[in-house]
C-alpha positions in Angstrom: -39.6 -14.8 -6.5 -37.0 -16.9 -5.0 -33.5 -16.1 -6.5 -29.7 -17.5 -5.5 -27.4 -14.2 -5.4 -24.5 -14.7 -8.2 -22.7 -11.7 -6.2 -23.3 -9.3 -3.1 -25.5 -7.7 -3.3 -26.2 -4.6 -0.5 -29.4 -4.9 1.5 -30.4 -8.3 0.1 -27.6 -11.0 1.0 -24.4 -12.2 0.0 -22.9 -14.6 -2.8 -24.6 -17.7 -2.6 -27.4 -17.4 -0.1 -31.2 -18.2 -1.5 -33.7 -15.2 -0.9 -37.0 -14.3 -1.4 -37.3 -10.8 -3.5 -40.2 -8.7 -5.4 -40.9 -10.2 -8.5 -40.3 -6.9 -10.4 -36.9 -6.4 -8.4 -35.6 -9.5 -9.7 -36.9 -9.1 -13.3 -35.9 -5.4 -13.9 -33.0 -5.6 -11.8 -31.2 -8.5 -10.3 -31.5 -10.8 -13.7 -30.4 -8.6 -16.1 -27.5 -7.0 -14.3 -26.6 -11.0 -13.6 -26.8 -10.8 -9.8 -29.0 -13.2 -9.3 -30.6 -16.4 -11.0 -33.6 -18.0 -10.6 -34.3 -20.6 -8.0 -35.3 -23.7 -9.8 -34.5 -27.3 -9.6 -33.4 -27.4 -12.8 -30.2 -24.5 -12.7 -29.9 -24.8 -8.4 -26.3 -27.6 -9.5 -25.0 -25.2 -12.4 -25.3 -22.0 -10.3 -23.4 -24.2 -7.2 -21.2 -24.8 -9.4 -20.5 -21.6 -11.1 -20.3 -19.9 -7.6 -18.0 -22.2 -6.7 -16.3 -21.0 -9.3 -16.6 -16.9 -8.6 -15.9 -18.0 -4.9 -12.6 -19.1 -5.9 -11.7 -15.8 -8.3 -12.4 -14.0 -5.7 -10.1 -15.8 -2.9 -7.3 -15.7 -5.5 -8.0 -11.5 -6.0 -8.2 -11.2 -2.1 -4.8 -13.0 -2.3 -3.3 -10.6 -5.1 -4.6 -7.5 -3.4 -3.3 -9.1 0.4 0.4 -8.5 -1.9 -1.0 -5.1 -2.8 -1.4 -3.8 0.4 1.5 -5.5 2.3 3.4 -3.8 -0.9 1.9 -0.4 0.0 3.3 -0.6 4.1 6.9 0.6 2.7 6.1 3.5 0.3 7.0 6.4 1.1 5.9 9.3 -0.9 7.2 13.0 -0.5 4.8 15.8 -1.8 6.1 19.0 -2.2 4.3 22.0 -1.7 4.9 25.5 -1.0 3.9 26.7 2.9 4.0 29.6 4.5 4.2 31.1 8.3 3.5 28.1 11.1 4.0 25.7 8.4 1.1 26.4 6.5 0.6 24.9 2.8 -0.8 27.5 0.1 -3.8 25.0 -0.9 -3.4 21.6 0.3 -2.7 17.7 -0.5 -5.8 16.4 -2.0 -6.0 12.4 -2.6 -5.6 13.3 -6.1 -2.2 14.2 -5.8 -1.7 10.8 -3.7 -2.7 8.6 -6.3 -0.3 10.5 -9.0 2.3 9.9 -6.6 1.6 6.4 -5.9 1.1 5.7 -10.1 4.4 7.5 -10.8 5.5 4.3 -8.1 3.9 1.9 -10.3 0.6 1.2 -8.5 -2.6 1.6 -10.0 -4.4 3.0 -7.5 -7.6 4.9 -7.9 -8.0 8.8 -6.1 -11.5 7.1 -5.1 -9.6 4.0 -3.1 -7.9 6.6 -0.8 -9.2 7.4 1.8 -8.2 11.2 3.1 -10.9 12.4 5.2 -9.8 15.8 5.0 -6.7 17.8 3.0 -3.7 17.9 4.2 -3.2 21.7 4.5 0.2 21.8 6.6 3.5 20.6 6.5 4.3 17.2 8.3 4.1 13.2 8.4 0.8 11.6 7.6 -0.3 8.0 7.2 -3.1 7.5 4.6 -5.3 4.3 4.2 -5.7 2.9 0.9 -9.0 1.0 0.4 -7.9 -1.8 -2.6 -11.4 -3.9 -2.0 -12.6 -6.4 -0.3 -12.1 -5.2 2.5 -8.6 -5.0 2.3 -6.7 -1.8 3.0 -3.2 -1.1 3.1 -1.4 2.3 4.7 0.9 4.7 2.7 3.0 7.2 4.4 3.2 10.8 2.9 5.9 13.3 3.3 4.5 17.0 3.2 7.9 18.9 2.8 8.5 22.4 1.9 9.1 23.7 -2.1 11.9 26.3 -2.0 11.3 29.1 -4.9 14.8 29.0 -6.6 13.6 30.7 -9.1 12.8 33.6 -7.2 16.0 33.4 -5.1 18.5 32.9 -8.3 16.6 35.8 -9.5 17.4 38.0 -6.6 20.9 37.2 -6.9 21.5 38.0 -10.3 19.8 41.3 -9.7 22.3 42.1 -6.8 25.1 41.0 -8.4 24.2 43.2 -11.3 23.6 46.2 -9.0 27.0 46.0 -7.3 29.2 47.0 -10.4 26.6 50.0 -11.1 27.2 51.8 -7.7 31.4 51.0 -7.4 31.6 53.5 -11.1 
């Protein structure tokens, strides 16, 4: 069955291009999740036309999300976490705790869209790539500092301070 792709569509083509597919592909899958339409005389202008139309939504959303991404080059984001000896976090930054960051920014970014190979597990600089769609990514730089217990440590010094008076009566 000869169908134009409405979208892209992996393995098949792109948005736009005429292709030849199983009949059952196209009727069980491409036509009713509105990938694809039938290649007929009759709908071939309407679907130009329409794509025409989805062709330029998706320039002008390329165009938003180009902002995006030039937006994301200046943040800055500082995670604290507690480390240990050699600068060692106890657990580690996942890209879950990026994207809290980044919405706490005002950017509605997705954990999914950022793209952390690995935890970060130590203290330090890092640059992470944010994948916003389309191909377009933009970089966010994340600051792994060290959290300083002051709870413990005003603890401690209100215990000594109480001690002192004891042992001078």
């Amino acid at each position: 069955m000869k169908v134009i792709l409405r979208e892209d569509v992996e393995h098949v083509g792109v948005m736009g291009d005429t292709v030849k597919v199983a009949n059952g592909y196209a009727r069980n899958f491409l036509l009713p999740q509105q990938l694809a339409v039938v290649a007929d005389s009759a709908s071939a202008k309407q679907i130009k036309h329409e794509l025409d139309i989805i062709r330029r939504r998706d320039e002008k959303r390329k165009a938003e999300l180009a902002k995006v991404a030039k937006s994301l080059e200046g943040v800055s984001l500082e995670i604290k976490m507690r480390a240990g000896e050699g600068d060692k976090l106890f657990g580690s930054v996942t890209n879950g705790h990026i994207a809290d960051k980044l919405a706490e920014k005002g950017f509605a970014i997705n954990r999914k869209q950022i793209n952390l190979p690995e935890p970060i597990k130590q203290l330090g600089i890092f640059t992470v790539s944010v994948k916003l769609g389309g191909g377009i990514e933009g970089s966010v730089k994340v600051w792994v500092t060290g959290e300083h217990d002051e709870v413990t440590t005003s603890t401690a010094a209100a215990t000594a301070s109480a001690e002192v008076p004891e042992a001078a009566v």
